[in-house]
N, C-alpha and C positions, 0 to 999 in steps of 0.2 A: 534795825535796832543796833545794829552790831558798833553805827560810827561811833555811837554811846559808851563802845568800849574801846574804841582806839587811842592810844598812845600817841600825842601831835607835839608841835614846835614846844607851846604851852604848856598842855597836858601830857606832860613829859614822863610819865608814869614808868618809862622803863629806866629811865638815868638809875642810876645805883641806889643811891643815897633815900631816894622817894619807894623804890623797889621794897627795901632793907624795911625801908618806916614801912611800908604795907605789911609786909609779910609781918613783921612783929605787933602789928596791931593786930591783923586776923588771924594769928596762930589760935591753932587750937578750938576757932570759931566754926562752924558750917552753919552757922543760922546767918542768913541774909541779912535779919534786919539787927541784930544784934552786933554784928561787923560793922554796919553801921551805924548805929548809936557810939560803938569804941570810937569810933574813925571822926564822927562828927562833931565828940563830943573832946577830942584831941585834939584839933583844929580850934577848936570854938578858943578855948582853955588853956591850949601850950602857943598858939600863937600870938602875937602880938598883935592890935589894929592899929598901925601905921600912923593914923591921922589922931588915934586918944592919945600914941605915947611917942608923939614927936617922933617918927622915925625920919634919921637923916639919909636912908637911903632908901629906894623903890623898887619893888620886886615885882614881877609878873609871870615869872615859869613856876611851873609849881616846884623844883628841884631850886629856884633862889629864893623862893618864902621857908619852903625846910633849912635852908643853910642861910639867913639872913635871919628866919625865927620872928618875921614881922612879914606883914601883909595887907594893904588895903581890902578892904570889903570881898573885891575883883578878884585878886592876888589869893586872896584865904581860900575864895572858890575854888580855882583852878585849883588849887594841895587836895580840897576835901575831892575831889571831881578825880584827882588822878590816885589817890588810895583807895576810890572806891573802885575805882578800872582796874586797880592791880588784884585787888580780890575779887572778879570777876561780876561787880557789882555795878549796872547800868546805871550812869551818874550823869545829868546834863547841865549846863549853867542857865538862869533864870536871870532874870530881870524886873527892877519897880523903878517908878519912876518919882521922886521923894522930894519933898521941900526940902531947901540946902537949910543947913543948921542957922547959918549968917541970916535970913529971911531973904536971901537976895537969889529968886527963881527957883530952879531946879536941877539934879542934878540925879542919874541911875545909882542903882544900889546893886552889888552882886549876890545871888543866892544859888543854892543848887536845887535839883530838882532828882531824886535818885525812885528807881523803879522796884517796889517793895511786892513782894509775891501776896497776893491777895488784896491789894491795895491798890495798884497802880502808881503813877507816877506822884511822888509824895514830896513837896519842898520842905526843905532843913536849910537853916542860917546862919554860919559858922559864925560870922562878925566877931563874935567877943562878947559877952554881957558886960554890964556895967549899969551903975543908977538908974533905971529907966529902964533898962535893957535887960529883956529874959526870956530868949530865944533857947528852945526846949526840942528835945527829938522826942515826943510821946504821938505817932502815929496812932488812928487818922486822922486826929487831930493838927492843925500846924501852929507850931507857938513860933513865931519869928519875927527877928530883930525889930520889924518896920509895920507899923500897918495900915491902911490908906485914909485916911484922915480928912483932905483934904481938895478943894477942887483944885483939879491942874494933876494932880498925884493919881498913879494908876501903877496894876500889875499888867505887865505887859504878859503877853500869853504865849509867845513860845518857850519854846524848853529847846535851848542849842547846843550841839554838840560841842563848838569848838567856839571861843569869847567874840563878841562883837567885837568887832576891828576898830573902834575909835575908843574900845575901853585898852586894849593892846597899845593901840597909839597913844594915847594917853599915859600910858605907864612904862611905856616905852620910853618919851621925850621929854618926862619932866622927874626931877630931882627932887629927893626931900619931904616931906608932907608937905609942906607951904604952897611949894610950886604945883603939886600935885594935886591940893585942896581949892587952889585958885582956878584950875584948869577941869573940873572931874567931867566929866562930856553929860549930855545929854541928849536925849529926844523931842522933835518934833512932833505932837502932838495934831494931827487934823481936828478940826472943831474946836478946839481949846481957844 
């Protein structure tokens, strides 16, 4: 369980800046799940979704979504993934696999998946609300951003420490929401 709590390229949880934001979100907290409702619901709230407000720039360390203060879906993960690592809080990223907004296929969605004492592992969906959108930390219950609707559409079942590597690539090589929106990766689906 412990990779759950490591600090990676990504999930940069020690850089300063991400350190500073943990520690002031969970001062004064010792309840687990209550650092994370702050933490999730700070993410959801103070950041930006990349793709609702035109961001022209693309972030994917969790230390350039805190200092860019925008984030794809992916990008908002990794922030809420490394505050909850900083406050010694088991946090992994999750995956759906969603109809693109345009109708044209499909395209993953990021979420996290954090490990709640008496609960087990619990998904929270930082996205951002908006019209339609009203993604909620009320354990055990899961209120989040997306929900499977559709054939072709599915929750994929791991819970990974560290981001798929073609959501990284992804965010990594392309600029801007546009470029970003045109490009979002997906999955191969067996049977489908």
């Amino acid at each position: 369980m412990n990779r759950y709590l490591k600090s990676t390229d990504v999930i940069d949880w020690r850089s300063p800046g991400v350190l500073e934001c943990a520690r002031e979100l969970g001062q004064g907290r010792s309840d687990e799940p209550e650092t994370t409702r702050v933490c999730f619901e700070w993410v959801r709230d103070r950041i930006e979704h990349s793709g609702d407000h035109k961001a022209p720039v693309t972030t994917c360390l969790a230390s350039e979504v805190l200092e860019q203060g925008t984030g794809w879906c992916f990008a908002k993960s990794h922030l809420l993934a490394a505050l909850l690592r900083a406050n010694g809080i088991l946090a992994g990223l999750c995956y759906q696999r969603l109809s693109r907004e345009d109708g044209n296929g499909f395209s993953l969605h990021g979420l996290n998946a954090v490990h709640l004492p008496g609960i087990g592992w619990y998904r929270v969906d930082p996205r951002g609300n908006k019209p339609g959108v009203d993604a909620q930390f009320c354990p055990p219950d899961e209120r989040l951003a997306c929900s499977i609707e559709s054939a072709g559409e599915m929750d994929l079942p791991e819970i990974w420490p560290e981001p798929m590597p073609m959501v990284v690539d992804c965010l990594k090589h392309f600029q801007g929401w546009k470029q970003v929106e045109a490009n979002l990766p997906d999955v191969q689906v067996i049977g489908q």
